[in-house]
N, C-alpha and C positions, 0 to 999 in steps of 0.2 A: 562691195558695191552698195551693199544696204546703206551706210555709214555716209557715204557720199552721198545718195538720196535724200535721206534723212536732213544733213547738210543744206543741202540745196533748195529742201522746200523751207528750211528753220530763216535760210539768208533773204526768200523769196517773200516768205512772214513778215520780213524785218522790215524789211523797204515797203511794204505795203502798208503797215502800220504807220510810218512816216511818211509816207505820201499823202496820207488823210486823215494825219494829224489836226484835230480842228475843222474838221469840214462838215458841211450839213448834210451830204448823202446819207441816205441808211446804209450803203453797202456800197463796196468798192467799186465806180465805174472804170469802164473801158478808157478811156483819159485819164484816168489817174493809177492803171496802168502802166500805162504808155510813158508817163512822168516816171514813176519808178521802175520801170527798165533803162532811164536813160542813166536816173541815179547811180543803178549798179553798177551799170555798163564803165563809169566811167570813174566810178569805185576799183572796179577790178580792172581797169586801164592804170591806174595811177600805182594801186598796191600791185600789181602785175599778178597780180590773182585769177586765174581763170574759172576759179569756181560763182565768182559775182557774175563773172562775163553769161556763164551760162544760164545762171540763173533770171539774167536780163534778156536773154535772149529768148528764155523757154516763157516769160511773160509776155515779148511783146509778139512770138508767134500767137497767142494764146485770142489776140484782139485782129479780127479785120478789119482794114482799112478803106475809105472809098477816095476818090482824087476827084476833085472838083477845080473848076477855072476861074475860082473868087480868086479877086486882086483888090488890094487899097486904092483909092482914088490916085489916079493918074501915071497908074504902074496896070502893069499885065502878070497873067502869072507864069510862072515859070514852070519850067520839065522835070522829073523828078520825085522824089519818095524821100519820107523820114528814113534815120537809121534804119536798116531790116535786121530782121532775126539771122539772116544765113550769113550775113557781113558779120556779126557779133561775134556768132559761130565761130566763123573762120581765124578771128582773130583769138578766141578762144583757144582752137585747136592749134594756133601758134605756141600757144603760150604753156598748154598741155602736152608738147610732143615728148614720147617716151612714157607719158603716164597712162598705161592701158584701161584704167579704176575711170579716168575723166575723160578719155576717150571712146569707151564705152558709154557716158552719158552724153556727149555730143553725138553721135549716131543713134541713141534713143529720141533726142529732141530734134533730130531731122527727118526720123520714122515718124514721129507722133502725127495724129490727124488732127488740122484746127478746130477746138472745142468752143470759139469764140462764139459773140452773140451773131446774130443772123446781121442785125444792122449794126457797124460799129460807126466809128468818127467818122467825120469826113476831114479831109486834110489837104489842104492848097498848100503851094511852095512859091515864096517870092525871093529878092534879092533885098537886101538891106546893107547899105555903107553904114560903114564906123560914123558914129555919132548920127546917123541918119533917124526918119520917123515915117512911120507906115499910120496912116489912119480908115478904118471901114467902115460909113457913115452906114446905119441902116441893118444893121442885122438882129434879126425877128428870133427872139425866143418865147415858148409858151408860158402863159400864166399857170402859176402852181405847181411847175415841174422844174427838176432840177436844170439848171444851165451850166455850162461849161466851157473853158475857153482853154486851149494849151499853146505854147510858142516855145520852140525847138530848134537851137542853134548850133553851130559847130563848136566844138572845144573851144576854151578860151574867150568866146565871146560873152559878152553881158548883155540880156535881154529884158526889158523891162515893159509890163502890161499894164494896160489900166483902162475902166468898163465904165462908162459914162448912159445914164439915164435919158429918156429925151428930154428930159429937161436937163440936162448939163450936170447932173450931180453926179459925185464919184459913189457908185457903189461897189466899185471892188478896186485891187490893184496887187499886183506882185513886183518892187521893185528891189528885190535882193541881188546882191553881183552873183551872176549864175548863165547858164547858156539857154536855161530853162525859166519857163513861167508860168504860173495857173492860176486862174480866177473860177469863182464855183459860185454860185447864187441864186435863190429861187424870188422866177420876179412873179409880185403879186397878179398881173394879169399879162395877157398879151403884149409884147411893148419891143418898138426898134431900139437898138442900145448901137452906141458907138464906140468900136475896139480901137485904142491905140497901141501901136509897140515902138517903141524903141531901141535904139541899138547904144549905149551906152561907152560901152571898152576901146579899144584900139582895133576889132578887128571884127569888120564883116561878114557878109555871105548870103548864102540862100538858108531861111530858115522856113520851119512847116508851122504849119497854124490848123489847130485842130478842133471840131465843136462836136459836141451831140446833138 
């Protein structure tokens, strides 16, 4: 069991160090996170590995979440939650059955009590078509403090973001082919910023959109 522990926190290092790779936090936010649990998650979906599964799973228990009714203009939001830990799980202990060593750590990380911060993300759930565009004219982050934007889609989809100034200028963007996207930037004072996302690939859905 040591060995598998051991394991699990080396895999949980990993992805965290790539998560915020290049980023200006001092220290890993609850969003960035949330972005490398989905990494794992879908690490250990593809290699059929359940040891990523859980290691994604025990991060993103680790962050609470709040649910708010923000929609992009001229959409509503929709019902619903990112991935959760106990779905991760579950799919984990599919993928584990017979191995008593990782079935043992899936019943420790459904024991564990939430060590997350008091206040984590907030996260809204919309639909987006293939090829489609979501725009949020108007959202307020503070001056001097880090900002953060996450967008989180099903498998296979392509999610592309991008963070516009009130004046129209691009200060950030994520448009790598991926289901996932994150922007991070500290704005010099008070200022509304306009988020766009787009839906790129052949295939849509309901994706979660998450701030500090």
């Amino acid at each position: 069991m040591g060995l598998k522990i051991l394991a699990l926190g080396t895999v949980m290092g990993t992805a965290l160090a790539l998560a915020t790779s290049g980023a200006q936090a001092q220290e890993v936010t609850p969003i960035q996170k949330m972005q490398a649990a989905k990494t794992l998650f879908e690490i250990g979906a593809q290699a059929q590995d359940p040891l990523y599964m859980l290691a994604a799973a025990r991060l993103r228990k680790s962050v609470p979440l709040k649910a708010t009714e923000r929609a992009p203009d001229g959409k509503m939001a929709a019902t619903g939650a990112p991935l959760g830990w106990d779905e991760m799980l579950t799919q984990a202990e599919e993928l584990a059955y017979g191995n008593s060593l990782l079935t043992g750590l899936i019943g420790d990380i459904r024991a564990e009590r939430n060590k997350g911060v008091v206040n984590g993300p907030v996260y809204s759930i919309v639909s987006l078509r293939a090829g489609g565009r979501d725009e949020y004219p108007g959202l307020t982050f503070r001056g001097g403090e880090y900002a953060e934007i996450y967008v989180e889609g099903p498998s296979g989809s392509d999610l592309n973001l991008m963070v516009r100034d009130a004046k129209g200028r691009l200060v950030c963007s994520d448009t790598d082919i991926s289901d996932i996207a994150y922007c991070g930037w500290r704005p010099p004072a008070d200022e509304a910023f306009t988020v766009t996302v787009t839906s790129e690939g052949q295939r849509g859905g309901e994706y979660s959109m998450m701030t500090n």
